[in-house]
mmCIF entry with sequence, helices, sheets and N, C-alpha, C, O atoms, coordinates in Angstrom:
data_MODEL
# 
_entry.id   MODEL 
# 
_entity.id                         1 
_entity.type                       polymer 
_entity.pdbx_number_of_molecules   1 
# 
_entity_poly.entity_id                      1 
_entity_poly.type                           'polypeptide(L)' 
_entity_poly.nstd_linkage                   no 
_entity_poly.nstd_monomer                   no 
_entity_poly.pdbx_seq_one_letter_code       
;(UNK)(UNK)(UNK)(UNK)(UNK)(UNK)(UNK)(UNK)(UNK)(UNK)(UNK)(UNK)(UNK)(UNK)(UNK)(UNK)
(UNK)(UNK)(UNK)(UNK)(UNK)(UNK)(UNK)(UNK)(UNK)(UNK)(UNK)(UNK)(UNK)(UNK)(UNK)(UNK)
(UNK)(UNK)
;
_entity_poly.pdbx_seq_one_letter_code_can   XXXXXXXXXXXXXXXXXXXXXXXXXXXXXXXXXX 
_entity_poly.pdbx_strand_id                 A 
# 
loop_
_entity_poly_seq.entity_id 
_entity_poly_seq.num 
_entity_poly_seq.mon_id 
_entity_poly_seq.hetero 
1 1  UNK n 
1 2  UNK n 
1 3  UNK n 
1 4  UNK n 
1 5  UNK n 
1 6  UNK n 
1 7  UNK n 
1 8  UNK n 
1 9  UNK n 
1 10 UNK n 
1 11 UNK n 
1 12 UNK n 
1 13 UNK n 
1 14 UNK n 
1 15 UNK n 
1 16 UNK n 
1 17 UNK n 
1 18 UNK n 
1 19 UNK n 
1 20 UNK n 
1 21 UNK n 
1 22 UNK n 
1 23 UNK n 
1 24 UNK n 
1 25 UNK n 
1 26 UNK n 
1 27 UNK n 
1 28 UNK n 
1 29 UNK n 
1 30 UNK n 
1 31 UNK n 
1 32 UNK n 
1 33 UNK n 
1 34 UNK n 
# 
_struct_asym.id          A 
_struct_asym.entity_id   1 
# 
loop_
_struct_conf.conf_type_id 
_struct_conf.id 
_struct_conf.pdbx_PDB_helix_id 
_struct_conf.beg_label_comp_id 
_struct_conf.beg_label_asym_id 
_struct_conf.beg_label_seq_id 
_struct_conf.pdbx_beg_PDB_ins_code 
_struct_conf.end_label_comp_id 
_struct_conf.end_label_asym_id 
_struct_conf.end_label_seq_id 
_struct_conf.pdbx_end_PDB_ins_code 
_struct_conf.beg_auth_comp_id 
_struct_conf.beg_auth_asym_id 
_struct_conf.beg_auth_seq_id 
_struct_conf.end_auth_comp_id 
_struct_conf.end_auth_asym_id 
_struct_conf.end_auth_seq_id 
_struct_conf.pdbx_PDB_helix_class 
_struct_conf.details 
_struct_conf.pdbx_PDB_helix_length 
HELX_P HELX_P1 AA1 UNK A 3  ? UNK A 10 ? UNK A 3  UNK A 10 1 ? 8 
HELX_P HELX_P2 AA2 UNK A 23 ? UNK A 30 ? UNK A 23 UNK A 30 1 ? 8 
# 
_struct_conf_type.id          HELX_P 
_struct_conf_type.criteria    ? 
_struct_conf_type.reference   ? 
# 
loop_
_atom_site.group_PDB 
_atom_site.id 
_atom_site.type_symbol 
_atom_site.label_atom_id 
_atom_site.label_alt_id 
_atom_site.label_comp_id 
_atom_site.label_asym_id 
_atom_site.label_entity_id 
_atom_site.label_seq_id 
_atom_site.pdbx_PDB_ins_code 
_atom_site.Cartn_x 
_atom_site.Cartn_y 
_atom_site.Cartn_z 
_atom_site.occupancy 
_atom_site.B_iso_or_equiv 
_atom_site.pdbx_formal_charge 
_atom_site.auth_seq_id 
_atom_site.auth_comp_id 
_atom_site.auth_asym_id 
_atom_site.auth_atom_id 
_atom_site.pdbx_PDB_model_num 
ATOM 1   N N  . UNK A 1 1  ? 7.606   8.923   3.902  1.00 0.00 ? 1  UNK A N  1 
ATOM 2   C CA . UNK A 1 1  ? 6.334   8.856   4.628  1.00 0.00 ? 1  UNK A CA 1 
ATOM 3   C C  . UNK A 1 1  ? 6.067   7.450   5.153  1.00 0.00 ? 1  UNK A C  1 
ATOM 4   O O  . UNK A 1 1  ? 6.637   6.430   4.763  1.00 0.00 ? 1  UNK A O  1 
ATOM 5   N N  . UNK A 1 2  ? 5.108   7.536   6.104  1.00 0.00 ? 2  UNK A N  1 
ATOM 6   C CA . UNK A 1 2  ? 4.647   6.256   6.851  1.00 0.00 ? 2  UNK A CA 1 
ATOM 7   C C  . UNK A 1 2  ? 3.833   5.505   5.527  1.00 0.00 ? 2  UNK A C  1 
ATOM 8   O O  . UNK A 1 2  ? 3.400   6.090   4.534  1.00 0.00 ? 2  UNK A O  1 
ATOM 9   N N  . UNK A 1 3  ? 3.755   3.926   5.839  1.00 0.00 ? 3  UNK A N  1 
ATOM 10  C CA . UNK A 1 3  ? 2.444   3.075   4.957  1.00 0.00 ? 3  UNK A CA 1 
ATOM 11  C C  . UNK A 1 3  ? 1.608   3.822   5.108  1.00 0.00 ? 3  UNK A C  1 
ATOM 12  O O  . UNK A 1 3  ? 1.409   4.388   4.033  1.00 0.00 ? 3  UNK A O  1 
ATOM 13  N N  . UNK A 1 4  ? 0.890   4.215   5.947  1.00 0.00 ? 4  UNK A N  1 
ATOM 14  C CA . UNK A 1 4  ? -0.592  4.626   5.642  1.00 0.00 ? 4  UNK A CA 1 
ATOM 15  C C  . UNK A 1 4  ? -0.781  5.960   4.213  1.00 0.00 ? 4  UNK A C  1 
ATOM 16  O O  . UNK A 1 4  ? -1.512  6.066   3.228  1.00 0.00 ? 4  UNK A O  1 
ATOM 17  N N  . UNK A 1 5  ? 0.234   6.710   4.778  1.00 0.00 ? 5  UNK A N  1 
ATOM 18  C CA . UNK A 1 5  ? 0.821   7.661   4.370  1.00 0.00 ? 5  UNK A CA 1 
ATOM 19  C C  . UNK A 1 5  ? 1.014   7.655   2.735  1.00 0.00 ? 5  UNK A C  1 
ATOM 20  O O  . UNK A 1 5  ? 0.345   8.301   1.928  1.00 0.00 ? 5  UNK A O  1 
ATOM 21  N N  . UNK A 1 6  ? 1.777   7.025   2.540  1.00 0.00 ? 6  UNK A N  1 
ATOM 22  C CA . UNK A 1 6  ? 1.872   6.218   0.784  1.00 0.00 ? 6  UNK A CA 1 
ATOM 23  C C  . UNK A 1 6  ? 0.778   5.434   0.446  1.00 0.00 ? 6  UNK A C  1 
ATOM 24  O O  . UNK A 1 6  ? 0.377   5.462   -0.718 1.00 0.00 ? 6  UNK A O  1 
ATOM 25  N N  . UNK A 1 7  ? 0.166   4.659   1.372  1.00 0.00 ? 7  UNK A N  1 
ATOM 26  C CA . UNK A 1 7  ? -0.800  3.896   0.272  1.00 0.00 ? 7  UNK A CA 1 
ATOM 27  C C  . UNK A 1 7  ? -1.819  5.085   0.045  1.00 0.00 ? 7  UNK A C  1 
ATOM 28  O O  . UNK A 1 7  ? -2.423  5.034   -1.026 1.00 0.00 ? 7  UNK A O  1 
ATOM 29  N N  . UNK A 1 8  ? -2.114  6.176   0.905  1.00 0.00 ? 8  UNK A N  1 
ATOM 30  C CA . UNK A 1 8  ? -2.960  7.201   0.691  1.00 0.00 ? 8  UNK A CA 1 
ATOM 31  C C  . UNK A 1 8  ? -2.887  8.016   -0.351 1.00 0.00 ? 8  UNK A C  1 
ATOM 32  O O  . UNK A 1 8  ? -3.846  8.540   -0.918 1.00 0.00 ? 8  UNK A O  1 
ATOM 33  N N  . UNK A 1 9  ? -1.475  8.158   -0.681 1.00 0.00 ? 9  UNK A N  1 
ATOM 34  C CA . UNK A 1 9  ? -1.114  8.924   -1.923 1.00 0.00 ? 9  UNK A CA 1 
ATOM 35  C C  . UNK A 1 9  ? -1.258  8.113   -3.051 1.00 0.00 ? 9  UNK A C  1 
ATOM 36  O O  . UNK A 1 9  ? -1.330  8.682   -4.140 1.00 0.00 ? 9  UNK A O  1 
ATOM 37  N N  . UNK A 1 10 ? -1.332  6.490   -2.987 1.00 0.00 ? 10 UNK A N  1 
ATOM 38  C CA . UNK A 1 10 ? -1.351  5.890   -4.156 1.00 0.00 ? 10 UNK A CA 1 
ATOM 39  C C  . UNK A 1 10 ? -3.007  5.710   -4.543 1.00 0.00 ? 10 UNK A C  1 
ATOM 40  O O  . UNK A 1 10 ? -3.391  5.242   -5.615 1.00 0.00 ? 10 UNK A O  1 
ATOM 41  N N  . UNK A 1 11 ? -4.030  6.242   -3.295 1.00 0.00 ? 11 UNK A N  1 
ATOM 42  C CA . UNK A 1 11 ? -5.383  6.237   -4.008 1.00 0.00 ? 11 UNK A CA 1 
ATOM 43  C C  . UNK A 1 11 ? -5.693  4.970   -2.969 1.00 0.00 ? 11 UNK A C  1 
ATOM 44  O O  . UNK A 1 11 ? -6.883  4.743   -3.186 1.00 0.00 ? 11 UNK A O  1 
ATOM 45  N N  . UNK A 1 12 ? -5.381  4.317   -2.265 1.00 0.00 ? 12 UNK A N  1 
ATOM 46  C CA . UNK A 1 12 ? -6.083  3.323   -1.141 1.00 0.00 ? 12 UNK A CA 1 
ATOM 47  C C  . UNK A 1 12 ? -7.367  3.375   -1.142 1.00 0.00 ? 12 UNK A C  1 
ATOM 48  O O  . UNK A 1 12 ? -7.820  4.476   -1.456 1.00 0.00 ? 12 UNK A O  1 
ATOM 49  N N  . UNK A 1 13 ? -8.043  2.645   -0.921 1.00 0.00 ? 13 UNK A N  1 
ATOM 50  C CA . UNK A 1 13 ? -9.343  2.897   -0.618 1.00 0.00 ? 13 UNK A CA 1 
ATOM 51  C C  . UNK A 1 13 ? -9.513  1.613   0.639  1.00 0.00 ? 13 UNK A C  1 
ATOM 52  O O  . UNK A 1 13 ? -9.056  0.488   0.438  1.00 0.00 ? 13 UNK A O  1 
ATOM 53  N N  . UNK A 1 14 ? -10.046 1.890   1.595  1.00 0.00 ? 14 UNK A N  1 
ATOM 54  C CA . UNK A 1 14 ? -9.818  1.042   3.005  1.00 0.00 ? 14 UNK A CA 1 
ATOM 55  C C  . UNK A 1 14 ? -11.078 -0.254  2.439  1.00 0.00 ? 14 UNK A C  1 
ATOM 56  O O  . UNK A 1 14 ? -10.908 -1.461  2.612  1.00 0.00 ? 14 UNK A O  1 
ATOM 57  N N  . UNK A 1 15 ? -12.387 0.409   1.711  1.00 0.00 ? 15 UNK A N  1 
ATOM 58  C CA . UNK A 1 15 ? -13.539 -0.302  1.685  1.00 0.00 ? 15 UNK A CA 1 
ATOM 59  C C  . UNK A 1 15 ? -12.987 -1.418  0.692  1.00 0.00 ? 15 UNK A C  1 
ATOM 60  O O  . UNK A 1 15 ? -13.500 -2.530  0.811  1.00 0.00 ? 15 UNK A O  1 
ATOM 61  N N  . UNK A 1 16 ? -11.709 -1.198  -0.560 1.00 0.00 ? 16 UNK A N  1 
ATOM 62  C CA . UNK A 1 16 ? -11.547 -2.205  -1.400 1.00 0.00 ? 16 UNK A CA 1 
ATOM 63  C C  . UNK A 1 16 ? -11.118 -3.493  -0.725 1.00 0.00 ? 16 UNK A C  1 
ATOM 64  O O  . UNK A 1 16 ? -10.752 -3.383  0.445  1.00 0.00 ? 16 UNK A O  1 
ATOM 65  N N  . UNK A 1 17 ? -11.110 -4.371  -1.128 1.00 0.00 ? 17 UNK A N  1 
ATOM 66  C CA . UNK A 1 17 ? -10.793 -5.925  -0.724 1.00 0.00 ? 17 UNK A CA 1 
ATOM 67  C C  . UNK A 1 17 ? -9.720  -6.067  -1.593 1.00 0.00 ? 17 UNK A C  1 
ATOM 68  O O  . UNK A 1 17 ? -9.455  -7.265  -1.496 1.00 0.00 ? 17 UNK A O  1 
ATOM 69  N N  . UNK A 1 18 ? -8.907  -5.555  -2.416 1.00 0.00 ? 18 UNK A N  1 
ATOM 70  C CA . UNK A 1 18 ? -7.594  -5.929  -2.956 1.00 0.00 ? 18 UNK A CA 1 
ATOM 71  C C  . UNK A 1 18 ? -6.222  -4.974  -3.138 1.00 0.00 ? 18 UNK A C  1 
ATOM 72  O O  . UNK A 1 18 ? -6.741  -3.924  -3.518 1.00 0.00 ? 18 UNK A O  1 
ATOM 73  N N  . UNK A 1 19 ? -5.646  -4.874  -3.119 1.00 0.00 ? 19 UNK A N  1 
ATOM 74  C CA . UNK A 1 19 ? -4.372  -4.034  -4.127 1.00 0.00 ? 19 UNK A CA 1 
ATOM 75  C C  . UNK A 1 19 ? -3.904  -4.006  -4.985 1.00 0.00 ? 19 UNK A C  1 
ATOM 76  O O  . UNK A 1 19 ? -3.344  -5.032  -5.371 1.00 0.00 ? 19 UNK A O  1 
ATOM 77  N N  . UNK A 1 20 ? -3.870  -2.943  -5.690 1.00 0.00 ? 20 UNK A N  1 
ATOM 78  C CA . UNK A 1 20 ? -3.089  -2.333  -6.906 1.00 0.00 ? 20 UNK A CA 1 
ATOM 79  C C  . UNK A 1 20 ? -1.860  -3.144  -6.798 1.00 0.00 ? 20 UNK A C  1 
ATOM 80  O O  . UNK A 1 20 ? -1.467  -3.508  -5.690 1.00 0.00 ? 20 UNK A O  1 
ATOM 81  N N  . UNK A 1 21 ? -1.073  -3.525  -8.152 1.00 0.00 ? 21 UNK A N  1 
ATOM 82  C CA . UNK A 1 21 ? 0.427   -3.728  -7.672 1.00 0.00 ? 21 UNK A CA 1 
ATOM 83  C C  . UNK A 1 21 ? 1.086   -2.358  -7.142 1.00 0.00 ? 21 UNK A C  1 
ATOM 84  O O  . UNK A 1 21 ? 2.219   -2.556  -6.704 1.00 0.00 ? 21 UNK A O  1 
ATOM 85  N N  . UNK A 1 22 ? 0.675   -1.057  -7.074 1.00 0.00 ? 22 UNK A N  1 
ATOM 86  C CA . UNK A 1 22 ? 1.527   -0.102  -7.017 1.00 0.00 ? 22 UNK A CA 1 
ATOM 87  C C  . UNK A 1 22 ? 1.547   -0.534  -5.242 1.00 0.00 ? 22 UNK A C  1 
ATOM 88  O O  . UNK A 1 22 ? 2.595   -0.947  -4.746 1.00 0.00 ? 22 UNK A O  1 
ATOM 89  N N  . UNK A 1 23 ? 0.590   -0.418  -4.609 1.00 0.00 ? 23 UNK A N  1 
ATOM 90  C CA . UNK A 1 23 ? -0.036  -0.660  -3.469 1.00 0.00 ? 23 UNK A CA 1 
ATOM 91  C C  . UNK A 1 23 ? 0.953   -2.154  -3.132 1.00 0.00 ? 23 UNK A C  1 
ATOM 92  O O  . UNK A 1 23 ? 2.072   -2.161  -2.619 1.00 0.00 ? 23 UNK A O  1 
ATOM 93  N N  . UNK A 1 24 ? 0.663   -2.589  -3.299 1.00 0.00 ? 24 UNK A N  1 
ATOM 94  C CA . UNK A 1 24 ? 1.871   -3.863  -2.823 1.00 0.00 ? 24 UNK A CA 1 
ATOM 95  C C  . UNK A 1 24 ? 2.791   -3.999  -3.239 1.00 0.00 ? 24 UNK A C  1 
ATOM 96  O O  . UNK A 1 24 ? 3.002   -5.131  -3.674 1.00 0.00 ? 24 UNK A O  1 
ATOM 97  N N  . UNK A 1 25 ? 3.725   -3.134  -3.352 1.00 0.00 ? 25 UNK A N  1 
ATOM 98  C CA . UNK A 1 25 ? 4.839   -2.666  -3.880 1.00 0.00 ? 25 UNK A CA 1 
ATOM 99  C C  . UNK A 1 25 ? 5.460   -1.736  -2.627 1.00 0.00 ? 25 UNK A C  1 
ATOM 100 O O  . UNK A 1 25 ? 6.572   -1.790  -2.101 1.00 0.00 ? 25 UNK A O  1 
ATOM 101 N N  . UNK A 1 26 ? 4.289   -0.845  -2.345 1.00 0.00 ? 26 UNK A N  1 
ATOM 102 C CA . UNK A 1 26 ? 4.823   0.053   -1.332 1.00 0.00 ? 26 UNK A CA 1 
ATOM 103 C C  . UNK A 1 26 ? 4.555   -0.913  0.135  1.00 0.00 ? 26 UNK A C  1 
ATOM 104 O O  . UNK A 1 26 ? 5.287   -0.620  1.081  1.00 0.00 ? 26 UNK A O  1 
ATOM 105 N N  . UNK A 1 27 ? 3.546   -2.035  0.348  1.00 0.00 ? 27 UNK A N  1 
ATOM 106 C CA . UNK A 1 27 ? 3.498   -2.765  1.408  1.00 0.00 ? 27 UNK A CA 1 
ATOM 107 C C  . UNK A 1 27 ? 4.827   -3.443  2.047  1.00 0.00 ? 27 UNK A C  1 
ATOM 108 O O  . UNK A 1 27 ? 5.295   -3.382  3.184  1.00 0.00 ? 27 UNK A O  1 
ATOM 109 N N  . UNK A 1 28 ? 5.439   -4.415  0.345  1.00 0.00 ? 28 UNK A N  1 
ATOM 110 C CA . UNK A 1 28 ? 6.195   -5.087  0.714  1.00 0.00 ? 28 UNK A CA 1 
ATOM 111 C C  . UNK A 1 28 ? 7.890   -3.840  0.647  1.00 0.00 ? 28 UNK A C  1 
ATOM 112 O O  . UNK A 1 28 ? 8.995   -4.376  0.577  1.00 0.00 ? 28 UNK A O  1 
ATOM 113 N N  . UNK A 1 29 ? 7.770   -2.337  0.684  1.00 0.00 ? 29 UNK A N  1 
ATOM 114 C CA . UNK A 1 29 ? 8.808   -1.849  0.564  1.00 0.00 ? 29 UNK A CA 1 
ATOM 115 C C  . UNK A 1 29 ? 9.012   -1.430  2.043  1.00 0.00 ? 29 UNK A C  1 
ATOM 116 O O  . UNK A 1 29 ? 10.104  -1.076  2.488  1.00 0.00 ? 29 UNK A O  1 
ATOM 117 N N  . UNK A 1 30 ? 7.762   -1.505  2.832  1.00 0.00 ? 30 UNK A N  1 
ATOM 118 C CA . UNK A 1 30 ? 7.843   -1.618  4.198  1.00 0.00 ? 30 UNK A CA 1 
ATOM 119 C C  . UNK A 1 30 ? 7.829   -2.171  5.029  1.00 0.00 ? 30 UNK A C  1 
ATOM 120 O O  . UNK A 1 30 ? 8.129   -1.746  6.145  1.00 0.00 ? 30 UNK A O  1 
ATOM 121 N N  . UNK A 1 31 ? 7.469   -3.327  4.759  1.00 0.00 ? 31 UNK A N  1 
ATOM 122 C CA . UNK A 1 31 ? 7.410   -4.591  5.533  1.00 0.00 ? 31 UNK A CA 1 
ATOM 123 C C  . UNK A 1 31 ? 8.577   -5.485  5.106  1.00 0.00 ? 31 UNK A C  1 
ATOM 124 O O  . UNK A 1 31 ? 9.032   -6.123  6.055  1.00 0.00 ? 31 UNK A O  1 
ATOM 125 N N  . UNK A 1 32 ? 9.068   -5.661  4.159  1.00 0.00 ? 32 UNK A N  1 
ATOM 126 C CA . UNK A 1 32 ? 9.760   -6.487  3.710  1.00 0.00 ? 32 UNK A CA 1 
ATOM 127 C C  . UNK A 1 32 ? 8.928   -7.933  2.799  1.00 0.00 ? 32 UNK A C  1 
ATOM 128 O O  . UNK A 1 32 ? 7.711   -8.036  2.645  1.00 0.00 ? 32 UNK A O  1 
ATOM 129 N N  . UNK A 1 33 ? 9.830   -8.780  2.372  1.00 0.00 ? 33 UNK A N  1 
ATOM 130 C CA . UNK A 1 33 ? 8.855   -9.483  1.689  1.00 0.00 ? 33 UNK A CA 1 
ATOM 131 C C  . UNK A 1 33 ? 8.668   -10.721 2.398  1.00 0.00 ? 33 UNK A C  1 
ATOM 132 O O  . UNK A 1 33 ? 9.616   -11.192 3.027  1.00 0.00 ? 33 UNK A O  1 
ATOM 133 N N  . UNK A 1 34 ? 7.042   -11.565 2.352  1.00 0.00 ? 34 UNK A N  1 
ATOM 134 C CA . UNK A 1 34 ? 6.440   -12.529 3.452  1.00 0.00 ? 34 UNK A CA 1 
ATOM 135 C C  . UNK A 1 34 ? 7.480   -13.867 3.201  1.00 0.00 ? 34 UNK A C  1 
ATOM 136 O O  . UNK A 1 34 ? 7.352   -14.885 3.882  1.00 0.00 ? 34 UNK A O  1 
# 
């Protein structure tokens, strides 16, 4: 699935101001790392 896609399944919430490690886990598994 797309990012949006996975972070949706991991429970995202757009209004939070941070991430889960699960959540930046799946960021940097799509982006690669900064």
């Amino acid at each position: 699935p797309g990012l949006q896609e996975r972070l949706s399944d991991l429970g995202y919430q757009p209004q939070h101001r941070s991430y889960t490690p699960l959540e930046v886990r799946a960021i940097v598994d799509a982006l690669g790392e900064p």
